[in-house]
C-alpha distance (Angstrom), angle and dihedral (degrees) to the residues before:
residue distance angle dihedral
X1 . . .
X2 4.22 . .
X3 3.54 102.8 .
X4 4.57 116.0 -174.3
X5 3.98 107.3 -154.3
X6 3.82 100.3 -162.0
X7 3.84 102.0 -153.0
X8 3.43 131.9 154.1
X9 4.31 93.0 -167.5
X10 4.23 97.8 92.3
X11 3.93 89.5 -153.1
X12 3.87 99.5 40.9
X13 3.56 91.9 46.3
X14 4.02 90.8 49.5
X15 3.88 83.2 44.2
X16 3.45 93.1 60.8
X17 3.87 107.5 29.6
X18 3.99 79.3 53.9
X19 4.06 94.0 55.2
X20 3.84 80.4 36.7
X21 3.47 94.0 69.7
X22 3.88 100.2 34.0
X23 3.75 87.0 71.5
X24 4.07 96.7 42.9
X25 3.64 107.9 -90.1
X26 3.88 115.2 132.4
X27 3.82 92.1 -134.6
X28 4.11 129.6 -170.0
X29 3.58 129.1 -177.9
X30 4.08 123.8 -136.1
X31 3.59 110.3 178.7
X32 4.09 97.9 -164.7
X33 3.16 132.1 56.2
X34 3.55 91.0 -128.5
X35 3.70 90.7 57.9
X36 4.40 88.7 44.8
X37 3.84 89.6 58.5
X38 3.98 95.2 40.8
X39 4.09 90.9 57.3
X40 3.99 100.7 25.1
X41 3.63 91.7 104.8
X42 4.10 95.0 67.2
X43 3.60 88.4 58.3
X44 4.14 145.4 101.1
X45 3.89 95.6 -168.1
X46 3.81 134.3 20.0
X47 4.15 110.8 -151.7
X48 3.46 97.0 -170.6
X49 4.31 130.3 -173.1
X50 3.85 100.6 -149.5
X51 4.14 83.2 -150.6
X52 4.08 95.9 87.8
X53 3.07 115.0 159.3
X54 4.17 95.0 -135.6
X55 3.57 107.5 21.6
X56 3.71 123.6 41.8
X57 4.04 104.1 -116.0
X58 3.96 94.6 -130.6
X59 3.94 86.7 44.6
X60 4.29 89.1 52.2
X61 4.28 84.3 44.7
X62 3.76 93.9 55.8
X63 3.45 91.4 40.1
X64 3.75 90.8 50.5
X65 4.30 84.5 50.7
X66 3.54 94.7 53.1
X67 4.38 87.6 72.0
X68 3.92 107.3 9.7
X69 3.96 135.4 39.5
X70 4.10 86.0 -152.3
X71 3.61 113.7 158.6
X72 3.86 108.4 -101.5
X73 3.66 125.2 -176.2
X74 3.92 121.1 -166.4
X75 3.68 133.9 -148.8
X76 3.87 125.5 -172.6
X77 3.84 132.0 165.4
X78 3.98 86.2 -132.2
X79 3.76 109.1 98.7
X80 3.58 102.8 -173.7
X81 3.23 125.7 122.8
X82 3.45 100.7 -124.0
X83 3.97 93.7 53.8
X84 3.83 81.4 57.7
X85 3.39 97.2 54.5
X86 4.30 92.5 43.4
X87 3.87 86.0 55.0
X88 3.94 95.5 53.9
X89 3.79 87.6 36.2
X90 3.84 83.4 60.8
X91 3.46 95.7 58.2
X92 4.08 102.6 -86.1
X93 3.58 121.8 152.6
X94 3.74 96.5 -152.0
X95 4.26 135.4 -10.6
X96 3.62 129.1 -150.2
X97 3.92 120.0 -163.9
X98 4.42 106.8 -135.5
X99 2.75 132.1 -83.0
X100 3.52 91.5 50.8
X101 4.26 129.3 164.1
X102 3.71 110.9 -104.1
X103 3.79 94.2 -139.8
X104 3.98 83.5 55.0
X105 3.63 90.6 52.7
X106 4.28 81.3 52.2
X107 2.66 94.3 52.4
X108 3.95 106.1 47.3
X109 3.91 77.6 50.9
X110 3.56 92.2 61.1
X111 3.94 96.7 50.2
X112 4.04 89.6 56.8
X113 3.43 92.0 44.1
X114 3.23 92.3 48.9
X115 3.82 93.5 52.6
X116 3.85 99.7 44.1
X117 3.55 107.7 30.0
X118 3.93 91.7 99.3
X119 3.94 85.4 56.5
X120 3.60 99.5 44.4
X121 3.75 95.9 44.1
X122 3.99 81.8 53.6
X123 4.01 90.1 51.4
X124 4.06 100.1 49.4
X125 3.58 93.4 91.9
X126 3.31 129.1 48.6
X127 3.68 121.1 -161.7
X128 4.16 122.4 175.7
X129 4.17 100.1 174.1
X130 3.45 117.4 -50.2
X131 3.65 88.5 -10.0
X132 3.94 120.6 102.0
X133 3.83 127.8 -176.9
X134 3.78 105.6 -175.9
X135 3.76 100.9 -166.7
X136 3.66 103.8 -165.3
X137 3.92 89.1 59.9
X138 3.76 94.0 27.7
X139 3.39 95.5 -135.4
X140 3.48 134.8 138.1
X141 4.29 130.2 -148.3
X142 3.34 129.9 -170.0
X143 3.55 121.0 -157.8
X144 3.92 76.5 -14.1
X145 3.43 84.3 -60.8
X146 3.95 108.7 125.8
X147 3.42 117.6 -124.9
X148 3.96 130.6 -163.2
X149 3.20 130.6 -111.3
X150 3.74 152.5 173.9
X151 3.14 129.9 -120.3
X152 3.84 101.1 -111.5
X153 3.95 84.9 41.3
X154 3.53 98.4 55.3
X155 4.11 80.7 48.3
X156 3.70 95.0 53.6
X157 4.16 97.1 35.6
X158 4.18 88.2 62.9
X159 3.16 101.4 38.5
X160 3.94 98.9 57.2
X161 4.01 82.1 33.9
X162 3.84 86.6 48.9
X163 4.78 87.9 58.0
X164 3.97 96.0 27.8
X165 3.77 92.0 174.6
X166 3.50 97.5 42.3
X167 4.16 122.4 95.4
X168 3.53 115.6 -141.7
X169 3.81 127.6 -153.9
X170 3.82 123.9 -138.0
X171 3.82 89.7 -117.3
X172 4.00 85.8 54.7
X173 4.07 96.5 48.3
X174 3.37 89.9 47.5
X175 4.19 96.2 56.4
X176 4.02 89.1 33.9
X177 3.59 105.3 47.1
X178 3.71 105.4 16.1
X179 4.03 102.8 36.9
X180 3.55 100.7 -123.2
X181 3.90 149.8 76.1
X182 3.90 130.4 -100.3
X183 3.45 119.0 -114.9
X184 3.39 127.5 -151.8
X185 3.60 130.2 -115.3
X186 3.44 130.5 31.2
X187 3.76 96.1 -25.6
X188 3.91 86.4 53.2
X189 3.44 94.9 55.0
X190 4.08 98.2 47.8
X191 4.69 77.8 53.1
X192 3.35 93.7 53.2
X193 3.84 93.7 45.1
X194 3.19 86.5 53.1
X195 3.92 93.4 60.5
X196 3.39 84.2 54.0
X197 3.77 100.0 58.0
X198 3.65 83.7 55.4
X199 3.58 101.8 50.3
X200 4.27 83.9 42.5
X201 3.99 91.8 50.8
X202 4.14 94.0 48.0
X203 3.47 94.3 42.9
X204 3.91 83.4 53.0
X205 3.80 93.2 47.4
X206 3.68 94.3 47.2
X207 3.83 91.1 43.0
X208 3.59 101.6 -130.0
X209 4.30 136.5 80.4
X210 3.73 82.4 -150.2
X211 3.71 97.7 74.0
X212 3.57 91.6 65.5
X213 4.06 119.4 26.6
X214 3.74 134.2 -152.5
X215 3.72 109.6 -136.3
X216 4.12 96.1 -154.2
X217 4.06 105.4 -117.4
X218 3.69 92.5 -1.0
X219 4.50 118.0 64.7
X220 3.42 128.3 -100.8
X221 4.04 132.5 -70.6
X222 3.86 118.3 -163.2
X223 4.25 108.9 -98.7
X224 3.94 91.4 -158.5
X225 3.39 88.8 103.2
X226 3.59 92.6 79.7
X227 3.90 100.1 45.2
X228 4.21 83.5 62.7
């Protein structure tokens, strides 16, 4: 299982990726929440500190909720009650209070794994038609044909395939897919042609505009939904 620690503490996050991996988990560190929301997506599990220093950690969960229903468990050195209740509010499936036992924290992993492994095996591919977006492999096939992609394409094909009837601005690609915020200006402009040159070189690749559809004055929302 890929699990993302998002930790902004260098030597408790290479602490924990390093007991991580001792008991099996393919484990990567991002230490803003920036950089948590930009990689999400490749991961089974989201351990997330809520202390970022960028991003407010319940701000990066619901964020996280508003596209995926990946597990995500919490920690914070607040113990109150009420900061308990704000992190499941947010859309956390569990929240430990540091210091915390690693073999609790495995075993808290366990439990939600245990409860939504049937639905997230279900959810690793994604297939709209002829189209299928295998996940684990990131890989894409078209009319089981496969198709190359990028990085960054592969990144923004699933995601719009993962919300078919949902429009996306530039603004909201650019945080989702890419990690970051549009400026404005000049330098925003260049960004958001550079979504564009994406969206251009997939529709290319998958030989059709309609797979992906500019909303005039609004984004783009994937149109595979009515090839299925």
């Amino acid at each position: 299982m890929r699990v993302l620690v998002a930790e902004p503490d260098c030597e408790s996050a290479s602490s924990l990726r390093q007991h991580m991996r001792r008991h099996g988990y393919e484990t990567e560190i991002a230490d803003t929440g920036a950089g948590a929301l930009g990689s999400y997506q490749e991961y089974d599990l989201l351990i997330l500190d809520l202390e970022l220093p960028d991003v407010d950690g319940l701000e990066v969960c619901r964020s996280i909720r508003t596209t995926s229903d990946m597990p995500i468990i919490a920690f914070t050195s607040h113990s109150t009650e009420l900061d308990r209740v704000l992190c499941l509010q947010a859309g956390c499936d569990d929240c430990l209070v540091k210091p915390f036992g690693f073999r609790e924290l495995v075993a808290r992993i366990e439990a939600i794994m245990r409860r939504i492994r049937p639905r997230a095996m279900r959810s690793r591919r994604l297939s709209h038609g002829p189209l299928h977006i295998d996940r684990d492999r990131r890989e894409v096939y078209l009319h089981d044909t496969h198709v190359k992609v990028t990085r960054k394409e592969f990144d923004l094909l699933q995601f719009l395939a993962s919300r078919p009837t949902t429009v996306f601005s530039r603004e909201q690609l650019m945080t989702e897919v890419w990690g970051a915020s549009l400026p404005g200006g000049a330098l925003g402009s260049n960004i958001a042609r550079t979504i564009d040159t994406h969206v251009g070189t997939l529709r290319n690749k998958l030989g059709s505009s309609e797979w992906i559809i500019t909303v005039r004055g609004v984004g783009f929302r994937f149109g595979g939904v009515q090839q299925s």
